[in-house]
Wavefront OBJ file of the C-alpha trace (Angstrom):
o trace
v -24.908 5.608 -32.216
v -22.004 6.588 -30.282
v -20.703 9.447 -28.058
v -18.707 12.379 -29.157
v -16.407 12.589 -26.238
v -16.261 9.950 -23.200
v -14.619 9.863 -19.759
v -12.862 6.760 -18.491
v -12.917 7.318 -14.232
v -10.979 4.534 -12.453
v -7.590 3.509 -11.773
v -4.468 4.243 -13.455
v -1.725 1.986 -12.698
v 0.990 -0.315 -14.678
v 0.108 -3.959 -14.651
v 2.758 -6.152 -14.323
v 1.596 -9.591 -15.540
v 3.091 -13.087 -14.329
v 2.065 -15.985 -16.666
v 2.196 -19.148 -14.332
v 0.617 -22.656 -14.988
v -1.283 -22.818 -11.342
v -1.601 -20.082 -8.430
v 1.212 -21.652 -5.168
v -0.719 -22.849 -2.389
v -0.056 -20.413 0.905
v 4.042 -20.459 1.338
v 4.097 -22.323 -2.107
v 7.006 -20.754 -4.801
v 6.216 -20.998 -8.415
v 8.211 -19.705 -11.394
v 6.818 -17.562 -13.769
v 7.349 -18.414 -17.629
v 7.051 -15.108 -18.791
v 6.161 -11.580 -17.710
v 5.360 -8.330 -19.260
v 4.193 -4.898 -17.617
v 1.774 -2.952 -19.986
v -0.354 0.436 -18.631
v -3.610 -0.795 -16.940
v -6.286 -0.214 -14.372
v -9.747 -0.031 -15.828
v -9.746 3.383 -16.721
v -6.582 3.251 -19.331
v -8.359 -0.589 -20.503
v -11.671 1.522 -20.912
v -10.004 4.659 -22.409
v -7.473 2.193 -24.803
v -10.424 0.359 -26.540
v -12.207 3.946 -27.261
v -9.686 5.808 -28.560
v -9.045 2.970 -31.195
v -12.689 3.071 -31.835
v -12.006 6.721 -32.875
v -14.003 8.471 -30.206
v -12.427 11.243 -27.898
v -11.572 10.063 -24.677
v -9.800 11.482 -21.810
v -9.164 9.791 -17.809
v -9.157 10.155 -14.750
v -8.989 8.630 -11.155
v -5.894 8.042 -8.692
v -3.230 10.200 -9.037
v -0.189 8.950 -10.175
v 3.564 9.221 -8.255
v 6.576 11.392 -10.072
v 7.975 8.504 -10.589
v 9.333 5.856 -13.765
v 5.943 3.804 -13.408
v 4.058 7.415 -13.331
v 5.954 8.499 -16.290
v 5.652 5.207 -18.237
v 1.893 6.238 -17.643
v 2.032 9.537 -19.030
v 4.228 8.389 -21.932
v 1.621 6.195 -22.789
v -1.371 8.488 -22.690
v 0.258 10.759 -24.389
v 1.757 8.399 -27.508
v -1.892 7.122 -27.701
v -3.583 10.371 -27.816
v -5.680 9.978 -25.090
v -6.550 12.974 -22.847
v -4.748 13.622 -19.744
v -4.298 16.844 -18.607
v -6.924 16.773 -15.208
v -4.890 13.711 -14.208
v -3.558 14.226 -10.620
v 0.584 14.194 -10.071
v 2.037 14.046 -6.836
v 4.949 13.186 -4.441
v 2.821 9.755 -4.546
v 4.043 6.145 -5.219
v 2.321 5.037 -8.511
v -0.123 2.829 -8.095
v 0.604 -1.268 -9.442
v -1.303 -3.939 -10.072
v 0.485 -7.476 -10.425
v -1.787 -9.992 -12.096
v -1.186 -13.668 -12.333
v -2.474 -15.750 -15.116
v -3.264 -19.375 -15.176
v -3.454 -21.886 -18.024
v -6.989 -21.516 -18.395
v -6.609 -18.015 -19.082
v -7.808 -17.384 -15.119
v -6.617 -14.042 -13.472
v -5.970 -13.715 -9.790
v -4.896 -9.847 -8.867
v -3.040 -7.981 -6.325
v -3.583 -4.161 -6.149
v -1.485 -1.747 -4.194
v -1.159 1.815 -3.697
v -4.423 3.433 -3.802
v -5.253 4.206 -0.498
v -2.829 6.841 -0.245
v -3.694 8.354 -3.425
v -6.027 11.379 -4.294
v -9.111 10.665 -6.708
v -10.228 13.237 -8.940
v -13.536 15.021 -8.116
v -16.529 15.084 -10.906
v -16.387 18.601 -11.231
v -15.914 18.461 -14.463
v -17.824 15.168 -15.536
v -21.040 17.446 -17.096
v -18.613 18.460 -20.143
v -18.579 14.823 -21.444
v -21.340 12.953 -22.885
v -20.583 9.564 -21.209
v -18.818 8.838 -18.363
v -17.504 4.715 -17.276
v -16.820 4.255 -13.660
v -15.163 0.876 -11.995
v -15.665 -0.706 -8.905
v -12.736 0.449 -7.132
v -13.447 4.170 -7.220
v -17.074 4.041 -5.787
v -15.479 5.172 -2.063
v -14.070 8.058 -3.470
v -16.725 9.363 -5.602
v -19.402 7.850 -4.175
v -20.809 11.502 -2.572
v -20.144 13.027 -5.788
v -22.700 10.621 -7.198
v -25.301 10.495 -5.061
v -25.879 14.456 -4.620
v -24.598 15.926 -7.969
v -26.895 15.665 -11.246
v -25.656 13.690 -13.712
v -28.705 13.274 -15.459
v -27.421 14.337 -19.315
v -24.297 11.944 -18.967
v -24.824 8.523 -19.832
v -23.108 6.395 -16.307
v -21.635 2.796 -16.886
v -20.063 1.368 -13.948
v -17.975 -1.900 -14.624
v -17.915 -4.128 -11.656
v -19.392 -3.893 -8.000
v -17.610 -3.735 -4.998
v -19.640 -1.178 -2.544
v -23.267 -1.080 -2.450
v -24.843 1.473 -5.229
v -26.920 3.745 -3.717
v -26.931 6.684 -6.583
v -28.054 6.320 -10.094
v -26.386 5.031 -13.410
v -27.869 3.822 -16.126
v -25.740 0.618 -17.184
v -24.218 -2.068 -14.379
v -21.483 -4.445 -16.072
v -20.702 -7.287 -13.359
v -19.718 -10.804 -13.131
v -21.979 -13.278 -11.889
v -19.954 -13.846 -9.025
v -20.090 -10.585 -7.875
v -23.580 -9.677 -7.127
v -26.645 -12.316 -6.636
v -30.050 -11.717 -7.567
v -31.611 -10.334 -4.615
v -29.103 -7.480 -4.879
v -29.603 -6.883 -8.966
v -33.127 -7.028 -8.606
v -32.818 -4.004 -5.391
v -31.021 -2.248 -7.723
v -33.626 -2.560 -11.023
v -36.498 -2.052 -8.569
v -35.305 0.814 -6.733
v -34.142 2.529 -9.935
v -30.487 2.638 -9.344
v -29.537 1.224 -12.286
v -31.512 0.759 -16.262
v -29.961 -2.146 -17.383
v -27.505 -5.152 -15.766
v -25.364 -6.986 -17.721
v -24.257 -10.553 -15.557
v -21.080 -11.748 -17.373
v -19.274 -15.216 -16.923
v -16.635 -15.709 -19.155
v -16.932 -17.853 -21.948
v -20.565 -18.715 -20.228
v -24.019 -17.064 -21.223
v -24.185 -13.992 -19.920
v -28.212 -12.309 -18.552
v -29.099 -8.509 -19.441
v -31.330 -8.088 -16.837
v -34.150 -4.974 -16.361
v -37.431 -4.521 -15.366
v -39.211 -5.585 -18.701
v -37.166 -8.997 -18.432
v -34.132 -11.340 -18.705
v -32.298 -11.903 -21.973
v -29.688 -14.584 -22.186
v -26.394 -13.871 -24.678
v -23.787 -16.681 -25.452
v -21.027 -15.996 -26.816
v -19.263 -17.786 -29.669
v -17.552 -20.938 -28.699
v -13.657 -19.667 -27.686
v -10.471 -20.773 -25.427
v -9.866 -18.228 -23.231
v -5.983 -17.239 -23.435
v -6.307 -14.415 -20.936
v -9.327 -12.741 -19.404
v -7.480 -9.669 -18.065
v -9.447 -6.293 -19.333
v -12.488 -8.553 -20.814
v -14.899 -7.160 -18.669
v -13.115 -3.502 -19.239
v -13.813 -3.321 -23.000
v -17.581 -4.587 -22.677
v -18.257 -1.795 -20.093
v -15.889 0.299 -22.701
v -18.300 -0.621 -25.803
v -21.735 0.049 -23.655
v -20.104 3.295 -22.804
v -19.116 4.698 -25.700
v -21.982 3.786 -27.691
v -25.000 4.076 -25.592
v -28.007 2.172 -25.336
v -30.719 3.077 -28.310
v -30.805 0.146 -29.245
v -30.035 -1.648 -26.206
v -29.775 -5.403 -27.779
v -27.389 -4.430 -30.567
v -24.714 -2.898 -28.580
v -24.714 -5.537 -25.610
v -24.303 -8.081 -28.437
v -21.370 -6.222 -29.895
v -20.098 -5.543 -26.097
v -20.109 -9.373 -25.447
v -18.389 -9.473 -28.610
v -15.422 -7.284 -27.869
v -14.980 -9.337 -24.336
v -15.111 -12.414 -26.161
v -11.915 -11.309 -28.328
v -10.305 -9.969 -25.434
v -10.122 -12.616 -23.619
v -9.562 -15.019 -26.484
v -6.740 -13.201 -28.628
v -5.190 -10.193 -25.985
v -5.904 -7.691 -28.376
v -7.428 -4.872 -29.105
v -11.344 -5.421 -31.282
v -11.529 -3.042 -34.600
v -15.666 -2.445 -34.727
v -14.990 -4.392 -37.905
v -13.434 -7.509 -35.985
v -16.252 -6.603 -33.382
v -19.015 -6.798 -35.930
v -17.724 -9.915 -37.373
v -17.925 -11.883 -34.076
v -20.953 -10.092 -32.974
v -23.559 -12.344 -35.853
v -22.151 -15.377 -33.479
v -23.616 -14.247 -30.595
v -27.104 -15.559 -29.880
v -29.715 -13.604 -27.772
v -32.298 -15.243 -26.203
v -35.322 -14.112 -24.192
v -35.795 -15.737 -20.998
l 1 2 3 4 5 6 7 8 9 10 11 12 13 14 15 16 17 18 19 20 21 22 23 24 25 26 27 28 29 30 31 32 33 34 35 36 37 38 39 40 41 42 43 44 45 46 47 48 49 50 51 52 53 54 55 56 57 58 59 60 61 62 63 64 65 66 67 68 69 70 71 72 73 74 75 76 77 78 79 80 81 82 83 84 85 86 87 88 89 90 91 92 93 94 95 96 97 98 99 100 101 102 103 104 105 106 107 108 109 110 111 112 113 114 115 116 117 118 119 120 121 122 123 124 125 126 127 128 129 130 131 132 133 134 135 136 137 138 139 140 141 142 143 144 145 146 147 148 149 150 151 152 153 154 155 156 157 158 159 160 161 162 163 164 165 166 167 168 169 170 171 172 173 174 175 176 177 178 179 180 181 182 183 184 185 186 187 188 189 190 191 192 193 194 195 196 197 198 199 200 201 202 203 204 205 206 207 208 209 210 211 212 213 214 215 216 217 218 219 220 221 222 223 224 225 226 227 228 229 230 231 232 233 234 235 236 237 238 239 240 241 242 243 244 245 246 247 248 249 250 251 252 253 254 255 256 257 258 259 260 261 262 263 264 265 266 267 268 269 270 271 272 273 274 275 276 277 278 279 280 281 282
């Protein structure tokens, strides 16, 4: 299945992207080989993917400064066809993030701007069937969440960065950002259905109270893994959870070609790669 009409909640911000061999040690200079500046933050990564999947999706999050990045922004959302109209304009610097790539593909990211931005509330989250949340937002919304009823939107958060004390139903999150004590708080104390532990090019765990299931990947270089994690929270979000196996296998599968080609997965291309992906029970 998937949803008629998603929200993508999260930041909004250009990404300017330095392509470097290594990171400089502290006081180190390094010169990049190539740059490019592309719109980003998770929810424009999320929102990106589900558009071209040919579901309705609209964003929101920071606000966004009257300025060239803001309207670079705009421009974009607007050429894509992605909604826009609740997101928040003000007298504002626009938000950046400048991301650094390695040869192995390896991000390292420096974000700026969004404490002195305004967040959107969720007023208006109950006239969408889905809704994906990132990490970054939780201290804005986080009241929002824990005392509103969300109950007929489907919640994926991708990443975790405060503690979750309200309910969604899906948690996307690399391994090195949570440890098991803390996913197993959050199964057992019903915060959150389903976990999904990624690493990479690694196996990645789907982890809920019936069990663990492991999911590798096909065999791939990594070329960049900037947005990977975006468009597997993307998939889950956009096409929900009946059958719970089959869309975290395609959701591995769309990372996978993320973070192995840069570009944007067709559900054909997704579908392809998807049969090499194994699932075991663990």
């Amino acid at each position: 299945m998937s949803y008629k009409k998603v929200l993508s909640y999260g930041t909004l911000n250009p990404d300017l992207m330095y392509f470097v061999d290594e990171i400089p040690p502290v006081g180190g200079d390094i010169r990049s080989k190539e740059y490019k500046i592309r719109p980003g933050g998770t929810a424009i990564n999320c929102a990106e993917n589900i558009k071209n999947w040919g579901i309705e999706t609209s964003v929101m999050g920071n606000c966004i400064g009257k300025d060239p990045l803001g309207d670079y922004l705009l421009s974009y959302l607007k050429e894509s066809k992605i909604g826009y109209k609740d997101v928040l304009i003000n007298d504002c610097l626009t938000p950046t993030c400048s991301i650094y790539i390695d040869k192995n593909g390896e991000r390292t990211i420096i974000s700026s701007g969004y404490e002195n931005c305004n967040w959107n509330n969720l007023n208006k989250v109950k006239e969408f069937d889905s809704m994906i949340i990132d990490r970054y937002s939780i201290k804005y919304i986080r009241e929002n969440l824990k005392n509103e009823d969300f109950s007929n939107v489907f919640i994926t958060q991708a990443g975790y960065g405060e503690t979750i004390d309200y309910k969604i139903d899906f948690l996307v999150v690399s391994k090195d950002e949570i440890d098991v004590i803390e996913a197993n708080r959050l199964l057992n104390e019903d915060f959150v259905s389903w976990i999904l532990l990624t690493s990479a090019n690694l196996p990645a765990r789907l982890l809920s109270k019936d069990g663990v299931v492991e999911i590798t990947p096909p065999d791939f270089k990594t070329l960049n893994s900037t947005g990977a994690g975006d468009v597997t929270a993307a998939y889950i979000g956009a096409h929900g959870i009946d059958d719970v196996i089959t869309t975290t296998r395609n959701a591995c599968a769309a990372g996978a070609i993320v973070a192995g080609t840069s570009s944007l997965p067709s559900i054909e291309k997704i579908e392809e790669i998807s049969k090499l992906v194994e699932i075991k029970p663990r």
